[in-house]
C-alpha angles and dihedrals in degrees: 000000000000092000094048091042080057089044092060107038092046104035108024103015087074094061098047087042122086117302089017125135091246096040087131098060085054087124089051091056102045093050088058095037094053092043094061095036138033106270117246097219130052128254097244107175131060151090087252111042099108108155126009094271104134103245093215079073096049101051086043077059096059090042088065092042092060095047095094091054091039091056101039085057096058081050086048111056091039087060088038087056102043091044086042090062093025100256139156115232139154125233100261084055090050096046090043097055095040092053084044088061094029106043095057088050091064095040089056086043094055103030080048102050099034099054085055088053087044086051093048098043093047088054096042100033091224121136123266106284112245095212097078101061089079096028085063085060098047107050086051092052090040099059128071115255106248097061122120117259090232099070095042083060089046092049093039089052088037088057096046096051104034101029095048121355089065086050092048100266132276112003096021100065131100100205130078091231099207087057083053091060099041084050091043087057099048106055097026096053096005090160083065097050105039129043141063106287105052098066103063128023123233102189098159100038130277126237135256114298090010111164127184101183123133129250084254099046092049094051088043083062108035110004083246147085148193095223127096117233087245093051080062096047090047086042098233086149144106113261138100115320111255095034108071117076111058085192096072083029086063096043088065101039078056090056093050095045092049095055096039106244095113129066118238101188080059091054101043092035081049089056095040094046092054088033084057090042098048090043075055089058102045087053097055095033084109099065098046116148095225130023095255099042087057087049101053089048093054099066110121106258115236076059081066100067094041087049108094138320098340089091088054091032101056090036105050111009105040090043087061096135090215106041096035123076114285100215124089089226089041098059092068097061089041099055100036086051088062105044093046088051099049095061092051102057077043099072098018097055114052088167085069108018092175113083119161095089092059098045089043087048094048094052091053082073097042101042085081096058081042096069094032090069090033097063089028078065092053092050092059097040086057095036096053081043095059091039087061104046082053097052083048098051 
C-alpha cells in the first residue's frame, strides 16, 4: 500500500492539485483517494459530526455491519429461487446464483448514485460526500430482487438529488436516502414492489400453486400464513434482500453497538415502541371489524417484530446519525415512535402491509421537534433550579 500511496501522491496527486490540468475533478480524486487512505483533513460540517472520529471509517463501520445480512440474502434468494421451480440444489449453488441476481444490483446502486455525488461535486467543488457509501448498501438490501436495474439506478440518483443535494449533502439531509429510494420506488413502480411475483424469481417456471407472497403480505390478505415463526427469524422467507433473517440482522446491530455508531436507546425503545403496539393489538383482536383484520391483530406479538422489514428497519434505518433525533432523551421517543407506528400502518393498511419505512420516514420529520422540546425541557429543569438556589441563598 505504501508503493501505490507514493504512486499517487507523486505521479497522479499534481494534476488534480491547483493549477493542474484536472483541477476541476479535485472532488473526484479526493473521493477515491480517502477512500483508500486515511484522509489527511477532518470532516468539519455537518448535523452529525459529533466527536473527531473520521466519518470515511464509520460508514465503513456500518458497511461491515450490514455484510451478514448482505451475504444471507444472496443465500437467500438462491434457496427462495430453487424451492420456488422444485429444484435440488446445494448450498454453493444457492449462494452463486443468488450473488449473480444480487451483486449487479449493488453495482447499479453505487456506480448510479455515485456518479450523481461525482456530478455534483464536480458543479459545486465541494468534497465526495461520506454518507453514500452506506446508502449504496442500503437501497440494494432494501428492494426486492427481481427489480430492473434500471430502477434501482433512477431511485439511487433520485435519492441522491432530491434526499440530500437540495438539503446541502451529507449532514445536512432529513431524510434517511436510502428510505427515499426505496419510497421513490414504491409509489412511483409499485407493481414492481408489492405482489407476489417480484420477491423471489422464478426463471425457469414455478410449479403449480407457487406463491411468493410475504408473511405480510399473507396476513394482510387472510390474517394467516404458511411460515413458522423460526423460518422468519433464519430468514428462509420471501421479502427484500438484505431484511429476512433477524439473526444476521442482529450480528450487525452488535457491531454497531460495540463501536459505538449505532444507537443503541433507538434500537431497544424501537422494540419496545412495536412490542407495546402489538400487546395493543392482541388486546383489542377481539373487537376487529373484519376476520383478517382480527386476525392480524391477533399475532403474537414478539412475532411481530421478526415478521418483515422492522429487524433491518430499526436497526439500520431509524439509527441513521443525520436523519434520527440528536438528544439522548430524545432518542427514546424517537425510537419507540417508530417502532409503535410501524406496527400500526402495519395492520391498518393492507394495502401496505409494511410499515416500518413510513414510520421511519415520518419521524424524520418529527426527530427535530423532538430535540427542540427535549432541550426546551432542560432549559426549564436548570432555569426553576437556579430559581430556586437563588431564592435559598
Amino acid at each position: 500500500m505504501k508503493a501505490l500511496h507514493n504512486y499517487i501522491e507523486e505521479k497522479i496527486k499534481p494534476s488534480f492539485e491547483e493549477g493542474g490540468k484536472l483541477h476541476k475533478y479535485w472532488p473526484v480524486y479526493d473521493g477515491f483517494y480517502t477512500f483508500l487512505f486515511v484522509p489527511a483533513h477532518p470532516v468539519e460540517s455537518g448535523a452529525h459530526v459529533r466527536d473527531g472520529i473520521d466519518l470515511k471509517r464509520t460508514m465503513n463501520t456500518v458497511i461491515m455491519a450490514l455484510i451478514p445480512a448482505l451475504l444471507f440474502g444472496m443465500w437467500n434468494v438462491g434457496y427462495q429461487h430453487y424451492n420456488a421451480i422444485g429444484e435440488d440444489a446445494g448450498f454453493w449453488m444457492q449462494f452463486g446464483f443468488g450473488a449473480w441476481k444480487v451483486l449487479p444490483i449493488v453495482i447499479v446502486s453505487y456506480a448510479a448514485g455515485l456518479g450523481a455525488e461525482f456530478l455534483f461535486c464536480v458543479i459545486k467543488g465541494h468534497q465526495i460526500n461520506e454518507g453514500y457509501l452506506v446508502s449504496g448498501m442500503l437501497i440494494p438490501l432494501i428492494m426486492p430482487v427481481d427489480i430492473p436495474l434500471w430502477m434501482v439506478a433512477v431511485s439511487a440518483i433520485f435519492a441522491v438529488v432530491i434526499g440530500k443535494e437540495v438539503f446541502g449533502g451529507t449532514g445536512m439531509n432529513i431524510f434517511n436516502p436510502a428510505l427515499i429510494a426505496r419510497a421513490f420506488a414504491f409509489f412511483a413502480y409499485p407493481t414492481y414492489m408489492s405482489g407476489d411475483k417480484v420477491w423471489i424469481n422464478t426463471a425457469g417456471g414455478a410449479v403449480d400453486g407457487f406463491s411468493g407472497a410475504t408473511i405480510l403480505g399473507e396476513l394482510a390478505t387472510s390474517g394467516t400464513t404458511h411460515y413458522s415463526p423460526l423460518e422468519a427469524f433464519i430468514g428462509m422467507i420471501p421479502g427484500s434482500i438484505g431484511e429476512t433473517s433477524v439473526i444476521a440482522i442482529l450480528i450487525g446491530a452488535g457491531l454497531l453497538i460495540f463501536t459505538g455508531i449505532g444507537s443503541w436507546k433507538i434500537m431497544l425503545s424501537g422494540l419496545v415502541g412495536g412490542a407495546t403496539m402489538g400487546i395493543i393489538f392482541n388486546l383489542v383482536a377481539p373487537y376487529a371489524i373484519t376476520p383478517s383484520q382480527q386476525a392480524f391483530m391477533a399475532v403474537p406479538f414478539w412475532q411481530q417484530l421478526i415478521f418483515g422489514g422492522f429487524a433491518f428497519g430499526v436497526v439500520f434505518m431509524a439509527t441513521d446519525p443525520v436523519s434520527g433525533s440528536q438528544t439522548e432523551t430524545g432518542k427514546w421517543i424517537y425510537g419507540f415512535l417508530i417502532g409503535f407506528l410501524a406496527i400500526m400502518i402495519r395492520v391498518f393498511n393492507p394495502a401496505y402491509p409494511e410499515g416500518v419505512m413510513l414510520a421511519i420516514l415520518f419521524m424524520n420529520t418529527m426527530a427535530p421537534l423532538i430535540d427542540h422540546y427535549v432541550v426546551e425541557a432542560n432549559i426549564k429543569k436548570r432555569q426553576k433550579r437556579l430559581a430556586l438556589k437563588t431564592a435559598s441563598a
